[in-house]
N, C-alpha and C positions, 0 to 999 in steps of 0.2 A: 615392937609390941604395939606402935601406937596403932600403926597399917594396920593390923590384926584385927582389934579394936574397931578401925572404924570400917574393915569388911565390914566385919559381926553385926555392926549397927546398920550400914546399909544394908545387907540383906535382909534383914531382920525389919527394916523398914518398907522394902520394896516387897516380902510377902504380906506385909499386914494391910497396906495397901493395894496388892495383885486379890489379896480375900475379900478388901469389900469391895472390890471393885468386879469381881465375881465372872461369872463364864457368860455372861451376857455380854458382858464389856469386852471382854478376848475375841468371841466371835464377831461381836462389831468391829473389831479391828483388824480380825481375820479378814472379814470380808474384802474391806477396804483395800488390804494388801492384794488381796487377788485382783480386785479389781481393777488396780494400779501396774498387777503385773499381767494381764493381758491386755493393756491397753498398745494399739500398733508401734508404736515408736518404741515403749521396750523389747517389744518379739523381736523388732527389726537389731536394734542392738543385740539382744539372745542369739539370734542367727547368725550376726556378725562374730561374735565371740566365739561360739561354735565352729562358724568355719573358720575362722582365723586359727582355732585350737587346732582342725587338722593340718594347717600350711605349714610354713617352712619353719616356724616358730617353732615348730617340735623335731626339726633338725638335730640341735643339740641335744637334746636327752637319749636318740637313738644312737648317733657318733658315740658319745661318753660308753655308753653300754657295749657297744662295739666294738671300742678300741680296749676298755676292761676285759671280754672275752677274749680278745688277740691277744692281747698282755700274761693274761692267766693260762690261754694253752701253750703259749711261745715258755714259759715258767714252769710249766707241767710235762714240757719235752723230754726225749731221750737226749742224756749226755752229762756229761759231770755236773755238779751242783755249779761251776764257775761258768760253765756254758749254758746252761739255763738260765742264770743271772743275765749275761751278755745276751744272749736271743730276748729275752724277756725287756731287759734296755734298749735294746736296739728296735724291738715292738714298739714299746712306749715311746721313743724319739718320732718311729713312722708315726704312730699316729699324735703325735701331737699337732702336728699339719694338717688331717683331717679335723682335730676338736677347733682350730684357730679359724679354719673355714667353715663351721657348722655356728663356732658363738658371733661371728660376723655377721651371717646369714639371717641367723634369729635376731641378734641386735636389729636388723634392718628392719625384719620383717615386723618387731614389736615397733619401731620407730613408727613404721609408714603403717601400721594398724591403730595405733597413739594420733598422729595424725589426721587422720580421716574422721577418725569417733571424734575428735574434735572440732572436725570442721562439719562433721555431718548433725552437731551439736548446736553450733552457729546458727548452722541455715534455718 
């Protein structure tokens, strides 16, 4: 109850504050933020992240989805219910060898992009 409590108080402090501080004050600090976020050095990170988002870091989420569709039609086969089970298990063993080569790949790929933004941080 006490968390509850001191939500209620914080927020209740932060709009009576955000009110007098009113839409002059928001915009000045709108500004400020844009200003901040077009400045070269974040685009250049914005760009980096963006490509980094299409590379190999998004390996894994394609494999996982992949290998659940193989899984799900290999289970949706024709054949007794104990043969769909075994197709279906023996799907999900194949691919667990692809998901172990895709979380590796992105491990890497987040490692060595972690990396760089770091070092491109430094310089």
């Amino acid at each position: 109850m006490r968390g509850k409590a001191g939500l209620v108080v914080g927020l209740a402090v932060g709009y009576v504050l955000g009110a007098r501080a009113g839409r002059e004050r928001y915009e000045q600090i709108k500004g400020l933020w844009l200003k901040v976020w077009e400045l070269e050095p974040v685009q250049t990170q914005v760009g980096k992240a963006k490509e980094f988002a299409k590379t190999s870091a998004m390996a894994l989420p394609s494999t996982l989805w992949d290998s659940a569709v193989k899984v799900g039609k290999a289970a949706s086969s024709k054949g007794t219910p104990g043969q769909r089970l075994d197709a279906a298990i023996k799907t999900a063993k194949d691919s667990a060898d692809d998901v172990e080569k895709a979380a590796e790949t992105s491990a890497k790929a987040v490692k060595d992009g972690a990396e760089e933004a770091v070092e491109d941080s430094e310089a």
